[in-house]
BALOBA-1460 file (C-alpha; in Angstrom, 3 decimals):
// residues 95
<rec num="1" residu="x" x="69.345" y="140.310" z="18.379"/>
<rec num="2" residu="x" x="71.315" y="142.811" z="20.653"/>
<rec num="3" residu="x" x="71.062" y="141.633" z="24.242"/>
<rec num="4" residu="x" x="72.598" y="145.296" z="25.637"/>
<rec num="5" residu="x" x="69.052" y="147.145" z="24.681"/>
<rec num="6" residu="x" x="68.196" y="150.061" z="26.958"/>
<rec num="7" residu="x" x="65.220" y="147.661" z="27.967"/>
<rec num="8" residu="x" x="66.750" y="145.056" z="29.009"/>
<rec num="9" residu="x" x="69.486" y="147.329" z="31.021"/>
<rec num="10" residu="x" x="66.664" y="148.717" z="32.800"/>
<rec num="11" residu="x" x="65.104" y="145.391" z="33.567"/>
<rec num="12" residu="x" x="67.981" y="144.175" z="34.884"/>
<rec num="13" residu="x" x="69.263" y="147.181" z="37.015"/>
<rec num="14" residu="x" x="65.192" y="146.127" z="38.194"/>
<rec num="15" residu="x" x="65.728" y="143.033" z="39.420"/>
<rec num="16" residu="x" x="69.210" y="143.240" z="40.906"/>
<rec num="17" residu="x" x="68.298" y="146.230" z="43.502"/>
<rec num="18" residu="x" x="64.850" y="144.014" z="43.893"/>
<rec num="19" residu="x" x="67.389" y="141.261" z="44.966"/>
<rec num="20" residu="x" x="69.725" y="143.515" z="47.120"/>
<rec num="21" residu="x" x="67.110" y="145.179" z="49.149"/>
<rec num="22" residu="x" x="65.506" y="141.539" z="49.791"/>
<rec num="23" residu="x" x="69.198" y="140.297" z="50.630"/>
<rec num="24" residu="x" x="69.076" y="142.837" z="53.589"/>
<rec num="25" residu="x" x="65.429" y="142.328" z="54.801"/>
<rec num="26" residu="x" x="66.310" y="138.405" z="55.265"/>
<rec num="27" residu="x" x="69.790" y="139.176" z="56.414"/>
<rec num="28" residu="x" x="67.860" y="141.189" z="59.373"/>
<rec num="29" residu="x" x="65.434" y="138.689" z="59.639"/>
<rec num="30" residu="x" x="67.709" y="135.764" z="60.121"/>
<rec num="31" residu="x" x="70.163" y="138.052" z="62.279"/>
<rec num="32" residu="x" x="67.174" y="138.480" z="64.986"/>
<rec num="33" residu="x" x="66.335" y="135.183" z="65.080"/>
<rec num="34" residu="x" x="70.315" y="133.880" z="65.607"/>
<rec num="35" residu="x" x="69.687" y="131.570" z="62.650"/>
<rec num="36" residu="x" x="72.318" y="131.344" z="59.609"/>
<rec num="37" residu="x" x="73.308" y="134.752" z="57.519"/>
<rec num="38" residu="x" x="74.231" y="136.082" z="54.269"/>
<rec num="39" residu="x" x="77.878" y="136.599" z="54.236"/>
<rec num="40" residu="x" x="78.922" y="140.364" z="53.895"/>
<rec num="41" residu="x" x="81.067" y="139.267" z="51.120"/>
<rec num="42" residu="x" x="77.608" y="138.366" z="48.872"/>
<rec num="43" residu="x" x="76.078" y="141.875" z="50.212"/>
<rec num="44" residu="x" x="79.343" y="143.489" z="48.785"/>
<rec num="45" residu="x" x="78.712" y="141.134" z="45.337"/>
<rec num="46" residu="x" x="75.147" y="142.100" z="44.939"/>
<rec num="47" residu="x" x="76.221" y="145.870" z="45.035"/>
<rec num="48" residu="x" x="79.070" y="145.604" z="43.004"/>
<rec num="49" residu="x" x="76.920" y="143.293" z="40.279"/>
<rec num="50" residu="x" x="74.340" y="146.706" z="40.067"/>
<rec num="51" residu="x" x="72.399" y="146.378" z="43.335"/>
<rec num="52" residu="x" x="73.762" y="149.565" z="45.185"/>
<rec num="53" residu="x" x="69.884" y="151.347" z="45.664"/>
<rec num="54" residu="x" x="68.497" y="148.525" z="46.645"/>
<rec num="55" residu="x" x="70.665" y="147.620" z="49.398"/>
<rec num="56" residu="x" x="71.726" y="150.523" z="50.318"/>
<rec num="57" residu="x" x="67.694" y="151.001" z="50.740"/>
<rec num="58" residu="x" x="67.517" y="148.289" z="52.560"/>
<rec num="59" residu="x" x="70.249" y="148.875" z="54.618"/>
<rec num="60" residu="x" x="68.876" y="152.140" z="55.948"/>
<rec num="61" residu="x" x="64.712" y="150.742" z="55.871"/>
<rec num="62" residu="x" x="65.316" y="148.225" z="57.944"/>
<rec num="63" residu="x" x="68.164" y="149.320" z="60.315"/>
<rec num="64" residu="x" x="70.798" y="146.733" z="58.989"/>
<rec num="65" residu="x" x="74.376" y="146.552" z="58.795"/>
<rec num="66" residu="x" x="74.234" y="150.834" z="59.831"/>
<rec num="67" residu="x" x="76.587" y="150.959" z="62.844"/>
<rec num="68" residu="x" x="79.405" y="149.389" z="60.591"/>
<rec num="69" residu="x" x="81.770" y="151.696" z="58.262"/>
<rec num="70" residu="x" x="82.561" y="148.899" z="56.125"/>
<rec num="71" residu="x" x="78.768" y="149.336" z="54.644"/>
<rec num="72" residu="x" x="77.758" y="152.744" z="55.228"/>
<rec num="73" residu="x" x="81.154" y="154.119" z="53.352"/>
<rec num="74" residu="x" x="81.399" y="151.015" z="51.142"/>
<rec num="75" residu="x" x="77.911" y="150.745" z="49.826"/>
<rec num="76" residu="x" x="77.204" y="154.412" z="48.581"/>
<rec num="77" residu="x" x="81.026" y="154.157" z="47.229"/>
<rec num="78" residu="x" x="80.538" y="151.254" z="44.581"/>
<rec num="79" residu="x" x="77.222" y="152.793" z="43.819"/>
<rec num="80" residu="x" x="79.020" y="156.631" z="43.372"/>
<rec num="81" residu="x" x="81.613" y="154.594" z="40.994"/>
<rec num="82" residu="x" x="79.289" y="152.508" z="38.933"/>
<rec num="83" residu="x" x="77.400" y="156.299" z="38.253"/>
<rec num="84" residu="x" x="80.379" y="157.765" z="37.205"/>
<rec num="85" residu="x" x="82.330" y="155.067" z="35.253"/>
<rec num="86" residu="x" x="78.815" y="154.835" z="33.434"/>
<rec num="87" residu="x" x="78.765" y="158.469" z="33.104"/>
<rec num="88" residu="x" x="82.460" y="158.276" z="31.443"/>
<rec num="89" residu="x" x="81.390" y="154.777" z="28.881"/>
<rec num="90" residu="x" x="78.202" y="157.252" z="27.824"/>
<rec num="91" residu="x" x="79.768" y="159.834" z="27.177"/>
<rec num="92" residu="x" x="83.625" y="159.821" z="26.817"/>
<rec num="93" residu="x" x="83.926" y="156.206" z="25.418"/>
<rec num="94" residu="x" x="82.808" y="155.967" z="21.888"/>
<rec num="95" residu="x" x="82.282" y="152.549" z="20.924"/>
């Protein structure tokens, strides 16, 4: 059974932006209320692990984290890479 199907890519690219725009809604949730936050370091992980639409979605729906560089060049910039190294494994990298 082959566990890289284009199915199961799909599902998980799914779930992982589901998870990263969520991350940012109770980031912003828990930053109004003062109470304990996600780390940036696990908002960095989540994009870098596939999650770059969803939390760069959520980053812009619900105002959060936009007034620092560190997300609004760092965000789009793992997503941008992800594209194009998967771009270059399609296409240039014959397995």
């Amino acid at each position: 059974m082959e566990i890289f199907t284009i199915k199961n890519v799909i599902l998980y690219l799914l779930v992982i932006n589901i998870i990263g725009f969520l991350a940012m809604l109770i980031d912003k949730k828990k930053a109004q209320k003062g109470a304990w936050r996600i780390p940036e370091k696990t908002l960095f992980i989540i994009t870098l692990l596939g999650g770059g639409i969803g939390t760069i979605a959520g980053m812009y729906m619900f105002r959060h984290k936009t007034k620092k560089l560190i997300f609004t060049i760092g965000f789009p910039t793992i997503l941008i890479s992800e594209i194009v190294l998967a771009v270059y494994f399609k296409f240039f990298f014959k397995w």
